[in-house]
N, C-alpha and C positions, 0 to 999 in steps of 0.2 A: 660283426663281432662274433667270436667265437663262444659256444659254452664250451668251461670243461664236463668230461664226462663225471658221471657223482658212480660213490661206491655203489654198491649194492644197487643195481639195476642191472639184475640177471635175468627180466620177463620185455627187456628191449625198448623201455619206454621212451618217446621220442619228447622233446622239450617245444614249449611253444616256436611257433616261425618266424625269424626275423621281422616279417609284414607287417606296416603296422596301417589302417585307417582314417584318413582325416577329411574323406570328404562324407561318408554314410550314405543320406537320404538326399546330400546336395541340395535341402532349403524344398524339397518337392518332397515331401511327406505323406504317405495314403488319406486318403479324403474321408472314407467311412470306417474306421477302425473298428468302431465297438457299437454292442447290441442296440438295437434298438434308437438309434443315431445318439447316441450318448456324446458331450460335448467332451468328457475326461472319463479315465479310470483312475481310481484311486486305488492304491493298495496300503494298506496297513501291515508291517512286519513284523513282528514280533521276536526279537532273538531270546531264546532261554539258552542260557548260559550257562545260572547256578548249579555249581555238583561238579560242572565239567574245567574249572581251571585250575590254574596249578596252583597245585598244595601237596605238602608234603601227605597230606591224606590221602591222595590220588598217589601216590608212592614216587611222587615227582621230586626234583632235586631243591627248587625253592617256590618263594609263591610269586601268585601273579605280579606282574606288573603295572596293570593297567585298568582303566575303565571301574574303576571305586571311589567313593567320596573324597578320599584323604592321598589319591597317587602322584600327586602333584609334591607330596612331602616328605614320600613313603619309600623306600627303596626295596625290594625282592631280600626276604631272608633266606640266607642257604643254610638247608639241612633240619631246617625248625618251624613249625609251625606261625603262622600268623593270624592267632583268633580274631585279633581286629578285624584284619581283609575276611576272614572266613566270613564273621557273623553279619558283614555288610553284604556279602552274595547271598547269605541267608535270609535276609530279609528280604530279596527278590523274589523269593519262592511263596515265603512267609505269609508275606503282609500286601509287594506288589501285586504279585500275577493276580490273586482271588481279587485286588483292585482293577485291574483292567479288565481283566475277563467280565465282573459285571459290570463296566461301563459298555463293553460291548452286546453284552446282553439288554442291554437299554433299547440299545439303537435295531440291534436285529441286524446287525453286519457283521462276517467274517472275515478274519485275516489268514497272512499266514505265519507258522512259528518257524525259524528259525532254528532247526531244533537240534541240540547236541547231544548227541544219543548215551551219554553216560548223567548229563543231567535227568533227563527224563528218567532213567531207571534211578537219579536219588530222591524223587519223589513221586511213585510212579501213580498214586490217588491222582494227579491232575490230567493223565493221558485220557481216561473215558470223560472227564468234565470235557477236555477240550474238545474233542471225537465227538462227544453230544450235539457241542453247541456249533459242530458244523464246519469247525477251523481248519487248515489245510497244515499238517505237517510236515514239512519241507528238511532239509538236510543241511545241519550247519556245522558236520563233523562230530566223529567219535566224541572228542575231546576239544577242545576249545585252548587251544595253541597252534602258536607258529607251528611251521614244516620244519624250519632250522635245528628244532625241536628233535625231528625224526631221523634216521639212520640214512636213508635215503628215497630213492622210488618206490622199492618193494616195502618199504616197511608203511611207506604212503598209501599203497594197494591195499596192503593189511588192514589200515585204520580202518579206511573206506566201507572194505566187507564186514568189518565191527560194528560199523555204525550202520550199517543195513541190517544183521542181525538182532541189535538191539530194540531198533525201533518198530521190526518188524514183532519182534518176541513181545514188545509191549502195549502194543495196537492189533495184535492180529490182523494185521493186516497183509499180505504179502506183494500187493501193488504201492507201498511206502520204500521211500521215498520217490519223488517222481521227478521233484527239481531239489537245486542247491546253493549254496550263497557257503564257502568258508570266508574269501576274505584277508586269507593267508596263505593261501596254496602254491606250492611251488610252479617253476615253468611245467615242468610235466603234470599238472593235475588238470588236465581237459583230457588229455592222452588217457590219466590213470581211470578218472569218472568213469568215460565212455566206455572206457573197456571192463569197469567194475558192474557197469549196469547191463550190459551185451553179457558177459557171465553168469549174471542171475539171471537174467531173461523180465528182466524190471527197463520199462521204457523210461525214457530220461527225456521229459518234456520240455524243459530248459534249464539255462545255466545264467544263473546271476550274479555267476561273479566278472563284473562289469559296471562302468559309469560311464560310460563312455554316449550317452542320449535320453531321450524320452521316449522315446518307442522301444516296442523289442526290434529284433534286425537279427539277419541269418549270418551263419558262417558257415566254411568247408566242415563235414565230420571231421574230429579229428582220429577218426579210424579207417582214413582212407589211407592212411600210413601203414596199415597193416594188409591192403591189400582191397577192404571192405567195399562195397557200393556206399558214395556218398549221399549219405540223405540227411546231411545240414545239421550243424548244432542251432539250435535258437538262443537267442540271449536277449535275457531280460532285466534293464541295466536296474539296478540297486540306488542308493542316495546317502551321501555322507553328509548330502545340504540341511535336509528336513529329515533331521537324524537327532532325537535327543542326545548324543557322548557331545554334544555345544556345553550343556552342562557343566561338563567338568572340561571343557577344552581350557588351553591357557590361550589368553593375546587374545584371540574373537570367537571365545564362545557368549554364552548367554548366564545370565545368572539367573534373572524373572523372569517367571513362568510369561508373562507377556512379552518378553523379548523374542520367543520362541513361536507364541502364537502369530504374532506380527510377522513373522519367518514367512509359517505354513502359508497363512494369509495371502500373502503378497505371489507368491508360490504358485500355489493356487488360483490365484485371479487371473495372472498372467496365462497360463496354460489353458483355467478355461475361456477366457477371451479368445484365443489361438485356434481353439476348436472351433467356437462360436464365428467365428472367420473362414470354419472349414478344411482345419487343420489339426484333427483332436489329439492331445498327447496323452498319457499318464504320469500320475505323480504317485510317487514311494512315502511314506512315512514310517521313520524306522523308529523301532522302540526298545528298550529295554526292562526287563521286569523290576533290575536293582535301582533304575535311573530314573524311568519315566512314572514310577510304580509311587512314589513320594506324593503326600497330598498336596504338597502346596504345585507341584508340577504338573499333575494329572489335569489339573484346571483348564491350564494352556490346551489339553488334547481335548477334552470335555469341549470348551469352547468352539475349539476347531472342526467338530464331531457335528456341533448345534448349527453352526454356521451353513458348512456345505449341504445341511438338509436340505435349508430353506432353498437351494438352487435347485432348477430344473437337469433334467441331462444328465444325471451323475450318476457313473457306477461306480459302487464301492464291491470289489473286487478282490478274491486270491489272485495269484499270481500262476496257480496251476488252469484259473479258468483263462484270467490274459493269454494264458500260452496255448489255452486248447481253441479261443476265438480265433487266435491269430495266424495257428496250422490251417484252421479251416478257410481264413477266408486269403491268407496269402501261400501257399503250400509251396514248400523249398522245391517241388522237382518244376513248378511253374514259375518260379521267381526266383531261383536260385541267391545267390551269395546277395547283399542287401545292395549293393550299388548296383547291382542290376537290376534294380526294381524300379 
């Protein structure tokens, strides 16, 4: 299948490669994954969104489409405002996040945010909370839209280095971000990342935008197209399963909070059984502040929270440490591409 070429990719950006993967780890999966013989890693995701979707407040043409209480009924107004959708992303910031954040202060567990760096600067008080309490800030785009959105590749690069400056300008940090999840990215956005992060001289420890398993697993750089020494993209596949948007999905989401917990649950047993066999996997729980941040739904996570303590084995994990265990103990120039492993 051919791509056509897109306007505006004057810096040579190449699109993903035909290739696609369907055997991985072939049913033989690494034996001792994680610290300290842990039978699972758990990660907890956090996307913060709010600030960053389309609204004509962002100087965008209509509003969001998706991912709010009422979208199922709602259609995108052009050219005007929608305080309804607005003030329902506003209470993600509001009312969610300060809800999660102390449930995870409870617990003494880290996650990471998903973070979209125009959201972060519309409320930028929760950057040192989160920074305190230990949370890994990860990269979930400038702006939180499609790429159809964008002009083309270069104006994709653009975003990119926007959303490096911002969340660097508001974490002090200059080693931020270090992995990514948009979600929506075009074929060219592995080409565009790796070469946004090699420009700043900011190492890009992995990329999650993938579903594709339970483990991480390696692939070619995609800057060996430019000439570069391959030294592997990692990827760290993400979960649409044990994902709160079941919420508001139509046909087979979930409405009670215990529909949701019974998900994690089942989830969970399965995978850690699979370790306990000698097989350990990780599991994703993705979150959102406008969605999971609701008291009667936070329950289902609470519960889920309470539950896996009582097991032994368990690490509740970022996804910048999964991916700094997993250089160390499987390193791409000794294991190269993941079916070689």
């Amino acid at each position: 299948m051919s791509l056509a070429k897109p306007e505006n990719n004057t810096m040579g950006f190449q699109p993903l490669g035909q290739g696609r993967d369907f055997v991985g780890y072939g049913g033989e999966t690494p034996k001792d994954c994680w610290p300290n013989g842990a039978k699972i890693a758990v990660s907890f995701v956090l996307n913060y969104e709010e600030g960053a979707e389309h609204t004509i407040w962002n100087d965008d043409k209509r509003s969001v489409e998706f991912l709010f209480e009422t979208h199922f009924q709602r259609t995108p107004l052009q050219g005007r405002r929608d305080t309804v959708i607005e003030s329902q992303f506003e209470y993600g910031t509001r009312a969610g996040l300060p809800r999660i954040l102390k449930l995870f202060r409870k617990f003494g567990w880290k996650m990471t945010l998903w973070q979209c760096s125009r959201a972060l600067e519309c409320a930028p008080e929760y950057t040192k909370i989160m920074m305190d309490d230990g949370h890994e800030i990860a990269c979930h785009g400038n702006r939180w839209r499609n790429t159809p959105d964008l002009a083309g590749p270069d104006e994709e690069y653009a975003d990119v280095l926007k959303s490096f400056d911002r969340i660097q300008k508001l974490t002090g940090r200059q080693d931020l971000p270090a992995g990514f999840f948009t979600g929506n990215g075009s074929l060219y956005h592995r080409h565009i990342r790796a070469r946004a992060h090699k420009a700043r001289g900011l190492p890009l420890l992995y990329n999650s935008d993938t579903y594709s398993g339970d483990l991480p697993y390696w692939i070619e750089s995609p800057l060996v197209v430019d000439g570069d020494e391959d030294e592997g993209m990692l990827m760290v596949p993400y979960s649409l399963t044990n994902n709160d948007h079941r919420f508001l999905c139509k046909g087979n989401g979930v409405a009670a909070s215990a529909d949701w917990y019974d998900l994690l649950k089942g989830d969970f047993d399965v995978l850690y059984q699979e370790g306990v066999e000698g097989q350990p996997k990780m599991m994703t729980i993705a979150m959102h502040n406008r969605v999971l941040g609701k008291p009667g739904r936070i329950m289902a996570l609470k519960r889920f929270m309470e539950y896996i303590a009582t097991k032994p084995d368990v690490w509740v994990c970022t996804r910048s440490e999964i991916a700094q265990v997993w250089r160390e103990k499987y390193p791409y120039k000794k294991v190269g591409v993941t079916h070689a492993v």
